[in-house]
C-alpha positions in Angstrom: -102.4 134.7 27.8 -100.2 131.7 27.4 -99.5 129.3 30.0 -95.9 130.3 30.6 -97.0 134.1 31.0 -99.6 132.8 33.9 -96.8 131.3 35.5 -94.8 134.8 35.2 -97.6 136.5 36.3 -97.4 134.3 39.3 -93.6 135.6 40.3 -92.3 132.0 39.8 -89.3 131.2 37.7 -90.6 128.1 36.0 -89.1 128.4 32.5 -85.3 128.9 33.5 -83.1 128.4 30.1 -79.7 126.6 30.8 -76.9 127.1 28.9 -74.2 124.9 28.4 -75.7 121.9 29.3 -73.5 118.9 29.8 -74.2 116.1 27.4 -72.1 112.9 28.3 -71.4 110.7 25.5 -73.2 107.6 25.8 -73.8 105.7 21.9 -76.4 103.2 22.7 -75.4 100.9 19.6 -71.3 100.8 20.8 -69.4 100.7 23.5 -67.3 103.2 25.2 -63.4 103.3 24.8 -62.0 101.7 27.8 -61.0 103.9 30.4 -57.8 102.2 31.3 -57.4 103.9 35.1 -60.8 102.8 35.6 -60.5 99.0 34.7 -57.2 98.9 36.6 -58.7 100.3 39.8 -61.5 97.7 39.8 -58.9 95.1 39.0 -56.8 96.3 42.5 -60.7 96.0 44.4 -61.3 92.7 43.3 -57.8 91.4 43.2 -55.4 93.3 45.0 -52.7 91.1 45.7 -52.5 89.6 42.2 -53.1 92.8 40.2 -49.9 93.1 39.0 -50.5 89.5 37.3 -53.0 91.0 34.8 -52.2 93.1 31.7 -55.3 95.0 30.5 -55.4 96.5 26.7 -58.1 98.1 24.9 -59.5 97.0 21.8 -60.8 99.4 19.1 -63.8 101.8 20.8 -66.8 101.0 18.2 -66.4 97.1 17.3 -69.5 95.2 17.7 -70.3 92.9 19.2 -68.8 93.3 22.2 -66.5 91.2 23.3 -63.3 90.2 25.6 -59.9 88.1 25.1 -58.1 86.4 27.5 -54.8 85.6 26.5 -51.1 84.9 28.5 -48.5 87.4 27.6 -45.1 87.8 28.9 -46.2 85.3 31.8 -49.2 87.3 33.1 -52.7 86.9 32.2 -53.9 89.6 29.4 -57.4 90.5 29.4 -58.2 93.1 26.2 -61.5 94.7 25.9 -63.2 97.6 24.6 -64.8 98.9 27.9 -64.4 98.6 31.4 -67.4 96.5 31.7 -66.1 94.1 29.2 -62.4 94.0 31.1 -64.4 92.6 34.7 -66.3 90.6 32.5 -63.3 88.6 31.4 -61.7 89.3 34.6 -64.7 87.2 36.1 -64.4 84.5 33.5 -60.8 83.8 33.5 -61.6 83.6 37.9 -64.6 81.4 37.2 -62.8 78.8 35.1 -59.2 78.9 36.0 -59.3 79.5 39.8 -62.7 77.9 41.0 -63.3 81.4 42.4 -66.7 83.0 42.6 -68.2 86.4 44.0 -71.8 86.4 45.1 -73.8 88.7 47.5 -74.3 85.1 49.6 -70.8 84.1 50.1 -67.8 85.2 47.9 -64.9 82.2 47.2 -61.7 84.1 46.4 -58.9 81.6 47.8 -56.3 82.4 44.9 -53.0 80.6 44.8 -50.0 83.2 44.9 -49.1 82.5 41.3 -52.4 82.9 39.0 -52.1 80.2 36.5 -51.5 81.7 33.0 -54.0 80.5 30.0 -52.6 78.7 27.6 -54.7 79.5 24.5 -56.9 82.4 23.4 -60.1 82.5 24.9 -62.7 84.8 23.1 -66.3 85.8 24.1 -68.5 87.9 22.5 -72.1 89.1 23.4 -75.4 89.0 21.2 -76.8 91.6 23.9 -76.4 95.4 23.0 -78.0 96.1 26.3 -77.2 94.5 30.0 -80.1 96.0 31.8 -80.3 95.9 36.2 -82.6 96.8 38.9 -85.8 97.4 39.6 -87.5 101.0 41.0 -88.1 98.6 43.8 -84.7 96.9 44.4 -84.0 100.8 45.3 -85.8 100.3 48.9 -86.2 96.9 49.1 -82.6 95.9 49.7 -80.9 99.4 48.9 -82.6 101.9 51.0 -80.3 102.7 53.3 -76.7 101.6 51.1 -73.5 104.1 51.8 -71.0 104.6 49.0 -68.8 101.4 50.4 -71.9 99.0 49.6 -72.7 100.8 46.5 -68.6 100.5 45.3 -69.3 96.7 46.0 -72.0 96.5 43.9 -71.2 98.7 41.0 -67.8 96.2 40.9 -70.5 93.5 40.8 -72.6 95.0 38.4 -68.8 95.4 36.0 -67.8 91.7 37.0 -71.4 90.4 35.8 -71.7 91.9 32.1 -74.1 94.6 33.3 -73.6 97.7 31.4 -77.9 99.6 31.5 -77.8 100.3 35.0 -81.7 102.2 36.6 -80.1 105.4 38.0 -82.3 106.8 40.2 -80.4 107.2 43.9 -81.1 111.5 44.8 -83.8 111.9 42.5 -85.6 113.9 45.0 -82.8 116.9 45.5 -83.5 117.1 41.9 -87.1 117.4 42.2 -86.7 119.9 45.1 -84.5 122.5 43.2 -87.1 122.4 40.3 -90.0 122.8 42.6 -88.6 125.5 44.7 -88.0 127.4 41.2 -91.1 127.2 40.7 -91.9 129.0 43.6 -93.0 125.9 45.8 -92.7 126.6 49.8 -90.8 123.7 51.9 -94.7 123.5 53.6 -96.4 123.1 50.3 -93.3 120.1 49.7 -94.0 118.7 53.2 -96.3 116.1 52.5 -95.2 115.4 49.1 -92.1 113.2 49.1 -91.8 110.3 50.7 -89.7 108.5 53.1 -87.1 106.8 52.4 -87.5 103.4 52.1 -90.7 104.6 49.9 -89.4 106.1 47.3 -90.2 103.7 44.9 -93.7 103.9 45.0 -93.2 107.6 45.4 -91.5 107.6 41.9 -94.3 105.6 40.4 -96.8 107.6 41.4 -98.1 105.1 44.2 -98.2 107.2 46.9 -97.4 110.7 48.3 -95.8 111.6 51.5 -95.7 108.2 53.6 -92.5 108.0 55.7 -91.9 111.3 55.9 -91.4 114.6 56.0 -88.1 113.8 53.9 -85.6 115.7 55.8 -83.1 118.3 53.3 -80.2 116.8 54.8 -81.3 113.4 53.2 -81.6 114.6 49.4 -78.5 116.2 49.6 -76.1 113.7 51.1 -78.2 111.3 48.7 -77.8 113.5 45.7 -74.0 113.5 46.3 -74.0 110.0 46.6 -76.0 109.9 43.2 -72.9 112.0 42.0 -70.3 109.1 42.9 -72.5 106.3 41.7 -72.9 107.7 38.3 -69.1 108.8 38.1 -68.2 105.1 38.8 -70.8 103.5 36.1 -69.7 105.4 33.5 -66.2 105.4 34.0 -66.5 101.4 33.7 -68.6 102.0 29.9 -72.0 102.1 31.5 -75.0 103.7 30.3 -77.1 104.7 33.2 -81.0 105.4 33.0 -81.5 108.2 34.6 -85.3 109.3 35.7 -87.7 111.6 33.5 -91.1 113.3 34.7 -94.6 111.2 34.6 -96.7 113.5 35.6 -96.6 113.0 39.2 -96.9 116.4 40.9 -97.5 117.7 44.4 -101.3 118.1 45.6 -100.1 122.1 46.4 -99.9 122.0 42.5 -103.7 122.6 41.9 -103.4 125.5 44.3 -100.3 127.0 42.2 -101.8 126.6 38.7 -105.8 126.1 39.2 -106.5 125.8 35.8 -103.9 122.5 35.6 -105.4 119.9 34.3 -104.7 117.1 36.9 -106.4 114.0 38.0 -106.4 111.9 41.1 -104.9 108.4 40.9 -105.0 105.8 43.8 -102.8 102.9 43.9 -105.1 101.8 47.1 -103.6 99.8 49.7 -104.7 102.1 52.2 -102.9 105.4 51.0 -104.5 108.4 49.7 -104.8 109.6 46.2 -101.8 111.1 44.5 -102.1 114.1 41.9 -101.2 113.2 38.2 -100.8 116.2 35.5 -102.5 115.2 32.2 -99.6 114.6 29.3 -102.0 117.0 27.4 -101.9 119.8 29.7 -99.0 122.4 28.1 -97.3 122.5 31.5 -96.7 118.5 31.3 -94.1 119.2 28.8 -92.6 122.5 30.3 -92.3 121.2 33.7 -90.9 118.1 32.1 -88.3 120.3 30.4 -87.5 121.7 33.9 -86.6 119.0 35.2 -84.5 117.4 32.7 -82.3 121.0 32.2 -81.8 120.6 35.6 -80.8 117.0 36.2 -78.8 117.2 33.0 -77.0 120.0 34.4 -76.2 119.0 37.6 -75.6 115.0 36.5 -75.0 114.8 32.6 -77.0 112.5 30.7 -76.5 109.4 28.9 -79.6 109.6 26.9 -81.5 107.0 28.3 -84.5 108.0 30.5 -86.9 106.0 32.5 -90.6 106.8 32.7 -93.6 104.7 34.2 -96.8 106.7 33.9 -99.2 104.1 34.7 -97.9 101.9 37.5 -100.5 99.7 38.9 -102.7 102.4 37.9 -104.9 102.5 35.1 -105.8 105.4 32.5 -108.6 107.5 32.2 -109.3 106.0 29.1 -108.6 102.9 27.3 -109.1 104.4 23.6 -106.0 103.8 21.5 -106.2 107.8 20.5 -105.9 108.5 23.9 -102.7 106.5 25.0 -101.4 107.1 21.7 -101.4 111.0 22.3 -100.6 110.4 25.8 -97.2 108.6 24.7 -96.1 110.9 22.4 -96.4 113.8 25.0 -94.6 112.1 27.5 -91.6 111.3 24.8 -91.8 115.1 23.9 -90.6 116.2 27.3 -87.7 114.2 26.8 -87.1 115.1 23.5 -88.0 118.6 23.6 -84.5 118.9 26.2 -82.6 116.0 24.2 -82.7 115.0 20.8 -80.9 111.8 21.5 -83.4 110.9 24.4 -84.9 107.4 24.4 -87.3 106.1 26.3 -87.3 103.0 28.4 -90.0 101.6 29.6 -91.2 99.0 32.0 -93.3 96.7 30.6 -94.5 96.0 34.6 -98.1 97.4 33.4 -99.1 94.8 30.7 -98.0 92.1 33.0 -99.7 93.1 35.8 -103.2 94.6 34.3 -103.5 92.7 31.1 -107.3 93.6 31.5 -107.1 96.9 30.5 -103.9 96.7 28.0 -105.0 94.3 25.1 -103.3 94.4 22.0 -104.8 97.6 20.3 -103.8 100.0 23.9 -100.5 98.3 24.1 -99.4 98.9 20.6 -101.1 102.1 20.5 -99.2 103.1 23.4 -96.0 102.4 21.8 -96.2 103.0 18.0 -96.5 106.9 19.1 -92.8 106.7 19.7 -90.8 106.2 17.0 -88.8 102.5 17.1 -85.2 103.5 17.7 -86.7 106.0 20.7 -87.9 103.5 23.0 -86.6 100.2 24.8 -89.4 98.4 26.7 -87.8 96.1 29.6 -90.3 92.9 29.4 -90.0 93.2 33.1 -90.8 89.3 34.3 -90.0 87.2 31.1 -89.1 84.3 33.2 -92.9 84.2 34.8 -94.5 85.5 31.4 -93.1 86.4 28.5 -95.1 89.5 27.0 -93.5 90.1 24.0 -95.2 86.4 23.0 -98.6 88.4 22.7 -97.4 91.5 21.7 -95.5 91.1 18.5 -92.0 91.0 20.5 -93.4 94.5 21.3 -94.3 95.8 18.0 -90.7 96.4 16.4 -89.2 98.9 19.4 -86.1 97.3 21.1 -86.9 95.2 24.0 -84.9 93.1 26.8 -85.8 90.1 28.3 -85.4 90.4 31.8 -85.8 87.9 35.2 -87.6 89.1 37.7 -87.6 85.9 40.4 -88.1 88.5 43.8 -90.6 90.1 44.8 -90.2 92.0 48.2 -87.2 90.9 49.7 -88.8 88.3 51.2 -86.6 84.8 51.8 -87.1 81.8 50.1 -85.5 79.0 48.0 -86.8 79.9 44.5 -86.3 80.3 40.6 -87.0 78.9 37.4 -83.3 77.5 36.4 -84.4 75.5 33.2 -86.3 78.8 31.9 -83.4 81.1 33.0 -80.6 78.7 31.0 -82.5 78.3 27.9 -84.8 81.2 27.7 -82.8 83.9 26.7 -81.1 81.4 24.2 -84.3 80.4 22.7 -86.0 83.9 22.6 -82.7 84.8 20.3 -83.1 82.1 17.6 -87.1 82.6 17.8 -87.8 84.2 14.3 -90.8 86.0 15.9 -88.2 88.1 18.5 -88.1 91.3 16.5 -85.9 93.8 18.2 -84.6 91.6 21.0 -81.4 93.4 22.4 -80.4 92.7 25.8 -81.0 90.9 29.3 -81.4 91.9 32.1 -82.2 91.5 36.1 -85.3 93.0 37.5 -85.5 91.8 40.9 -87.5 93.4 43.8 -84.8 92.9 46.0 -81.3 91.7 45.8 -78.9 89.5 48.0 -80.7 86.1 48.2 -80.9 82.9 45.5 -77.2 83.6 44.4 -77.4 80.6 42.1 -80.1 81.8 39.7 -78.3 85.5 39.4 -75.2 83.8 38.3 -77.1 81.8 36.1 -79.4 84.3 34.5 -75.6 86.7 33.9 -73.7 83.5 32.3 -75.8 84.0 29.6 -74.6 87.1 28.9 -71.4 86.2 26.7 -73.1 83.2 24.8 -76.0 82.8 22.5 -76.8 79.1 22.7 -78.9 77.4 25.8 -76.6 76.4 28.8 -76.4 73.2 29.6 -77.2 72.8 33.6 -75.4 69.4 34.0 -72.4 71.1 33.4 -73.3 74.7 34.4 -74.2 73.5 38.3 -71.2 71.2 39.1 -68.8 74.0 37.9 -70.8 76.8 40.1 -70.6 73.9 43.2 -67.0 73.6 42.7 -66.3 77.4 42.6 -68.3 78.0 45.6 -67.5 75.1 48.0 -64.0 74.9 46.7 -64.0 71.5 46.3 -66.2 68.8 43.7 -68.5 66.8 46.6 -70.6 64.2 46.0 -73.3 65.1 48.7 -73.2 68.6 47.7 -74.2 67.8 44.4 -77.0 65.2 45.2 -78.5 67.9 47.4 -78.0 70.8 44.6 -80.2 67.9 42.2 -82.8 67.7 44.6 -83.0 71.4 44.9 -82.2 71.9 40.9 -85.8 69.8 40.6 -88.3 71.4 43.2 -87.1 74.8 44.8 -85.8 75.8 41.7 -87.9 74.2 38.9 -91.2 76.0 38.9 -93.4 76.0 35.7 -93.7 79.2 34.2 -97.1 80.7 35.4 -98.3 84.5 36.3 -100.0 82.2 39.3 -97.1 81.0 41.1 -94.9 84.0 40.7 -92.5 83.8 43.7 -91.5 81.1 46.3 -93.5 80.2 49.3 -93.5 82.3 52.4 -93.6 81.0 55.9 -96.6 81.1 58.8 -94.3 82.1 61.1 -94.3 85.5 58.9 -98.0 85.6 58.7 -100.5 88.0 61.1 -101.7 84.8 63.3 -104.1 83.1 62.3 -105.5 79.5 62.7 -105.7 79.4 58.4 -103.1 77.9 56.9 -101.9 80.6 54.4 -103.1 84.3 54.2 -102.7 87.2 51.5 -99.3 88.2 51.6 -97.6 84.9 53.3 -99.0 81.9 50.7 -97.3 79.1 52.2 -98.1 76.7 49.3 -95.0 74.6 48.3 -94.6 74.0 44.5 -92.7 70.9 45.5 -92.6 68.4 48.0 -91.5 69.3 51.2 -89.8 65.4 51.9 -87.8 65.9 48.7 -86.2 69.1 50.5 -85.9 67.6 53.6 -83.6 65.1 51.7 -81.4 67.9 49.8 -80.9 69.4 53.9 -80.0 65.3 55.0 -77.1 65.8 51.8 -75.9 69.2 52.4 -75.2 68.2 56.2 -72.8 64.8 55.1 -71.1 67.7 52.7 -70.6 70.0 55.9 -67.1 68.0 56.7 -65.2 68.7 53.1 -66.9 72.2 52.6 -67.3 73.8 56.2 -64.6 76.1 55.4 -66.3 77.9 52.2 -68.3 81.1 53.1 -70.9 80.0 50.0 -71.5 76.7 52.0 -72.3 78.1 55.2 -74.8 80.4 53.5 -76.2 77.4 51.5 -76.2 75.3 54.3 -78.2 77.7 56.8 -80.0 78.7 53.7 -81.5 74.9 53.3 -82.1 74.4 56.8 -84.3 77.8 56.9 -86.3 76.6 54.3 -87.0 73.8 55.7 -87.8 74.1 59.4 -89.8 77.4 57.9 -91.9 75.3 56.2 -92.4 73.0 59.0 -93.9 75.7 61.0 -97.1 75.1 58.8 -96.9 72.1 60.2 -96.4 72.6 63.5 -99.7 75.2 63.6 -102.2 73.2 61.5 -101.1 70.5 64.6 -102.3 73.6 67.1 -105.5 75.0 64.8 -107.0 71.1 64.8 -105.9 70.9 68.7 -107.9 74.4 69.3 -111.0 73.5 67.0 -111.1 69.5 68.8 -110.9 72.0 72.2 -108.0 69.7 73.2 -106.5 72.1 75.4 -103.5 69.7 76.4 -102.0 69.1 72.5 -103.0 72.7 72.1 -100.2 73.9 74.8 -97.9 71.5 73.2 -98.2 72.1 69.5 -98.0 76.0 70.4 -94.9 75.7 73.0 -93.3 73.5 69.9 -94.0 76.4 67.1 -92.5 78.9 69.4 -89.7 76.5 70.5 -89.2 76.8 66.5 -89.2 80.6 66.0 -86.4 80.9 68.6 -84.8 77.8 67.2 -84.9 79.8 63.6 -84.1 82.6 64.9 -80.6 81.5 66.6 -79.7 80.1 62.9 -79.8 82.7 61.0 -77.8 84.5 63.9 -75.0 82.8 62.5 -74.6 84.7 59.4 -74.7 88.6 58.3 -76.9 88.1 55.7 -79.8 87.1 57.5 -79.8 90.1 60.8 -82.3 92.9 61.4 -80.0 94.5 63.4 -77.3 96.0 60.3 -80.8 97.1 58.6 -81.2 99.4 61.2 -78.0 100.4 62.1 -77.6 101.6 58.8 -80.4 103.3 58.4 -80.3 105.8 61.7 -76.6 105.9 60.4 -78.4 108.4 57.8 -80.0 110.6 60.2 -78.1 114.1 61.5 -80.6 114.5 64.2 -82.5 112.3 67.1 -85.5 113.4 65.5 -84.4 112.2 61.7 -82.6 109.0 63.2 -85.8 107.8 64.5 -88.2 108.4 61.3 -85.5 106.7 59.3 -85.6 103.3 62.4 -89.5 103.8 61.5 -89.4 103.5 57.6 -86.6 100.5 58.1 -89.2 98.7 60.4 -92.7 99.5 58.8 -91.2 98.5 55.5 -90.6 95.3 56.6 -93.5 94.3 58.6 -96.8 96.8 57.9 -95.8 98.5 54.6 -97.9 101.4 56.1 -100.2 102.2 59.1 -101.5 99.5 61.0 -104.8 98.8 59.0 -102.5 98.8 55.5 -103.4 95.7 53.1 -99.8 95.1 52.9 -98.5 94.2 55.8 -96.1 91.1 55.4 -95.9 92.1 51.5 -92.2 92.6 52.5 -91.5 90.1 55.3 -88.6 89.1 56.3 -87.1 85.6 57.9 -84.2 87.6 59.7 -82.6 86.8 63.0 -83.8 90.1 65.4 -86.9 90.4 63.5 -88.5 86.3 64.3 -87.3 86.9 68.3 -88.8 90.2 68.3 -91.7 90.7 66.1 -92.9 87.6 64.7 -92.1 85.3 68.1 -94.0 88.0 70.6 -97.1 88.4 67.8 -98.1 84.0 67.9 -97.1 84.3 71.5 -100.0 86.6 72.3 -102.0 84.5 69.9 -101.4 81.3 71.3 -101.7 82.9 74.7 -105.7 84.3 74.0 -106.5 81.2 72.2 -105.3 79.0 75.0 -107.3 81.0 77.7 -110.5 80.8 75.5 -109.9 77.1 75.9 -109.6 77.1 79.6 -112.9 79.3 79.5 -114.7 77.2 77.5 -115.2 80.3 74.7 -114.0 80.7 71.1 -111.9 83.0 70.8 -112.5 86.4 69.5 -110.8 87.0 66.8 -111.6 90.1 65.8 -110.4 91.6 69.2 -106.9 90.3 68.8 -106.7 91.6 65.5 -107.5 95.2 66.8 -104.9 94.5 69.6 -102.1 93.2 67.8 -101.7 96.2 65.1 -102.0 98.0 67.7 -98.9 96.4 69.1 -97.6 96.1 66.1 -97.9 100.1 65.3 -96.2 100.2 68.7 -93.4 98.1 67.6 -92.4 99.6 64.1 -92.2 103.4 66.4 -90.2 101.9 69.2 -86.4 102.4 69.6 -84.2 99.7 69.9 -81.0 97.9 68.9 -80.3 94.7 67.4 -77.2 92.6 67.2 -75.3 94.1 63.8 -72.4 90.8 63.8 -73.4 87.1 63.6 -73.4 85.0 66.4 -72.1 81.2 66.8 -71.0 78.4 64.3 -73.2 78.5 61.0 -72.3 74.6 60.7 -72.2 73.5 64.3 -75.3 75.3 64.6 -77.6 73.8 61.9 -76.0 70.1 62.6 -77.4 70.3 66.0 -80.9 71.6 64.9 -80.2 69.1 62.1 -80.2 66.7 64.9 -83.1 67.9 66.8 -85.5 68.1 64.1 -84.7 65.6 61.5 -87.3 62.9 62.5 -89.9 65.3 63.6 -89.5 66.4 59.7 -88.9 63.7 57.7 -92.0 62.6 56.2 -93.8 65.6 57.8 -95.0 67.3 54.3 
């Protein structure tokens, strides 16, 4: 008996046929004729007291490449475009070069005098880039885990203004995935311990992990698949082409009990968390429970033909022979194919970045020869760091994007690699050896820090020749601080040459983190918190010296407070290290008096830090988890949501979880709270093992303190959701207090 009559036999009603399927029209090699309301409407978000000062035409649907004019007419400012996309795009520009303004997550600059001046000449920009590709499965939880429709609105206006037109689609996946599942004759038990929590689903999607965070309350997927609803509404009515998710072969464990003779392997990511259940690609029900789920999402969502799919996720195959992943491939594509004739398949290339081991050349292009070359886009996810498509043959001949990474976890720090970002995409374009390069693209972990390397990385996107940074940064200064100073630019040099010039290595992929983050410890760096600088920390102190003599002409401008509490983070972050390697020499010399002192002055710090960042939204706990028990319809669900928000950002998972600090934070609410009390008890037990005349045991306050810490992330509690005090007056008086304690300190 076939498969599909074992599943009939079974009473479920696996192999539903949908008719009339919505298809939304979404050409991948043009752009979409302008939806006129929809372009207008942004214009009155991002400009409604000079909208009527802007005339918007559209230009012929179809012309490539695309392209926008900015032009005066009749005394108002024209902007003409083939897609809504394209109109924000030049919206942006004309802001950008004609009114110093500038829109940022980190500060936004939009002080417009009452008459916009009108251009007096055609401007006209065109893109090389078919494809503007954004986010990351784990920008999703990172930053966007607990986002209502009013922050996605901002974004998705963001996205527009920025060129980005390939946005990752995956918010309600999991309503989806329940529908399918309970079709198939699935129990809400046997779906208990499958899905994730919410600020998990990432890894959940990926295959990583089952289960952790939850059980995922009903109430969530729906509100969350309406919200799905309005996102992809808005994306497409600006000309976007959203990715939407297609099946890997990630399956509940319940499944083996269903369908014993599935062929299905266990996978574990590690990391503490148990093995998750993977249905081979050769199995027959790969395909026809990957043709469930695509009826169904297409049905209830449309479908813009693009579909993301990441098999092997930190994860390795069963096999390395080419045969293998070549079959593999081609089965996975069939699911899509087999629902949508039009499907294509992008990939992210995460996997041959991150376990180049295993994919050499003959797996890799085995791997993606099995799908034909206009059927697949691979995202070379962390081109910036290391760019694959140098060892692959620019992938082989599919389509590929070159894409900047820059973030991993969320975590704060000064970083990126601006002379890579301004000429890399540039170069890669005129390389002869580029193949099928078509697009760029942002792949961050996590969103809303290092504004000035996002709007760099997106200026390319109307321009095919390198940008030149010596004109580039002054103009972003001016558009952010509102005004050209001369110490705001000396200090944006000496950040332009160490935070932000880092030699392209899959060694030194992110920025530094900070002790105070770390699990204490006497060491100087641990796993997850890798303190090492990749400049010198005197030069910075300098770039904080000039940012405070600019505080008098730029106090005013919301980028420069940011900047400016931004700098003095780094800076007294880093000085923690040197504040503790003071108190580890103390403790190890047994000098119990320059012990107490180095340890009262690294907690003096934390609180010091803490009050800082108190000064600006962008750096409190407390909105994080506001906004996450906002979610919840119950006591019950409003805690387990406060408990994803906190574990997330401190253990990752239980308390013995390798993870922990993977995703750490430097947020005012989380350094008084979590990070302050965890060195206190440290400094506390070594101090007493001093007085005692012992050394201390280690290995006991390690067992303590996750125990406190599991008590922490399950606790409830409030934290201040508005900032608190001057960001300027604040940061010259710890300016004050700690600028001869740090200079020459590194």
């Amino acid at each position: 008996m076939d498969v599909s009559g074992k599943i009939r036999r079974k009473g479920l009603f696996v192999f539903i046929i949908l008719s009339g399927i919505l298809l939304t029209a979404g050409p991948l090699t043009a752009y979409c004729q302008l939806n006129q309301k929809a372009a207008e409407a942004l214009l009155h978000r991002v400009v409604p007291r000079h909208a009527s000062q802007f005339i918007i035409e559209a230009e012929p649907a179809g012309e490539q490449p695309e392209g926008f004019t900015i032009a005066g007419k009749e005394g108002r400012i024209l902007i003409k475009a083939g897609s809504g996309t394209a109109v924000a795009s030049g919206l942006y520009y004309y802001l950008n070069h004609y009114c110093h303004a500038q829109i940022t997550w980190n500060g936004v600059q939009m002080h417009l005098p009452e008459k916009l001046p009108v251009p007096d000449h055609i401007i006209r920009k065109q893109t090389p880039y078919t494809y503007r590709y954004y986010l990351n499965y784990c920008t999703f939880n990172y930053s966007m885990s607990w986002w209502d429709w009013t922050r996605w609105e901002k974004e998705i206006d963001w996205m527009a203004l920025h060129g980005i037109n390939m946005p990752l689609a995956i918010t309600g996946e999991a309503y989806t995935w329940y529908l399918v599942y309970k079709e198939m004759g699935f129990t809400d038990g046997e779906l208990q311990g499958f899905f994730s929590g919410p600020a998990y689903f990432s890894w959940f999607w990926m295959g990583n992990l089952d289960g952790w965070g939850g059980p995922l309350p009903l109430s969530w997927m729906k509100s969350h698949f309406e919200l799905q609803k309005k996102i992809l509404e808005r994306e497409r009515s600006l000309g976007m082409t959203p990715v939407l998710p297609a099946f890997t072969g990630h399956v509940p464990k319940a499944f083996k009990e269903k369908f014993p003779e599935a062929k299905l392997k266990t996978t574990s990511w590690g990391n503490g968390f148990a093995d998750t259940y993977i249905l081979d690609a050769h199995d027959p029900l790969f395909e026809k429970v990957a043709q469930l789920f695509l009826k169904k999402q297409t049905a209830l969502l449309g479908t813009d033909h693009l579909y993301s799919a990441d098999t092997f996720n930190e994860n390795e195959p069963p096999s390395d022979a080419p045969d293998y992943l070549a079959d593999l491939s081609k089965k996975i594509y069939q699911g899509m194919q087999a629902v949508d004739s039009a499907a294509v398949w992008v990939m992210q290339g995460w996997l041959f970045f991150s376990d180049r081991k295993f994919w050499k050349a003959p797996q890799i292009k085995a791997l993606l020869d099995a799908v034909p070359d206009d059927k697949m886009i691979v995202l070379d996810l962390a081109t910036e760091i290391e760019p694959v498509w140098k060892r692959t043959e620019a992938f082989y001949g599919k389509p590929w994007i070159w894409n900047m990474l820059n973030n991993f976890g969320g975590n704060n720090n000064l970083f990126g690699r601006m002379e890579t970002v301004a000429t890399g995409p540039a170069m890669a374009l005129a390389s002869p050896l580029k193949g099928r390069l078509s697009g760029i693209g942002l792949t961050m972990e996590a969103i809303e820090q290092n504004p000035v390397i996002y709007e760099l990385m997106m200026e390319n996107t109307w321009r095919n020749t390198p940008i030149d940074l010596n004109s580039w940064l002054p103009a972003y200064l001016t558009n952010r601080y509102e005004v050209d100073n001369i110490h705001a630019r000396k200090a944006w040099e000496i950040l332009q040459k160490t935070v932000y010039t880092v030699p392209a290595s899959r060694y030194k992929r992110d920025g530094n983190e900070s002790i105070l983050q770390a699990r204490p410890t006497f060491d100087s760096s641990t796993r997850w918190t890798n303190t090492s600088l990749n400049y010198d920390g005197n030069d910075l102190v300098g770039a904080w010296s000039e940012l405070m003599l600019a505080a008098p002409a730029c106090h005013n401008s919301d980028g420069f407070q940011y900047d400016l509490v931004d700098l003095g983070r780094q800076v007294l972050a880093n000085y923690a290290l040197v504040i503790q390697q003071k108190a580890a020499a103390a403790y190890k010399a047994k000098n119990l008096n320059v012990f107490h002192k180095e340890a009262t002055s690294f907690i003096e710090l934390i609180e010091d830090l803490d009050a800082l960042l108190a000064t600006r939204q962008d750096f409190l706990l407390g909105p994080w988890i506001a906004d996450a028990r906002k979610w919840g319809t119950t006591t019950r669900e409003k805690a387990l949501y406060e408990f994803n928000a906190k574990d997330l950002i401190t253990l990752w998972g239980d308390k013995e979880c390798k993870l922990h600090e993977y995703s750490c934070r430097q947020w005012s609410g989380l350094l008084d709270d979590f990070y302050k009390p965890r060195w206190q008890q440290f400094f506390d037990q070594a101090e007493l093992a001093l007085r005692q005349g012992k050394s201390m045991d280690q290995a006991a306050f390690e067992k303590k303190i996750k125990d406190w810490e599991w008590h922490w992330v399950n606790q409830r509690k409030d934290y201040p959701t508005k900032p608190k005090g001057d960001p300027v007056a604040l940061s010259r008086k710890l300016y004050t207090k700690y600028i001869t304690s740090v200079t020459g300190a590194f």
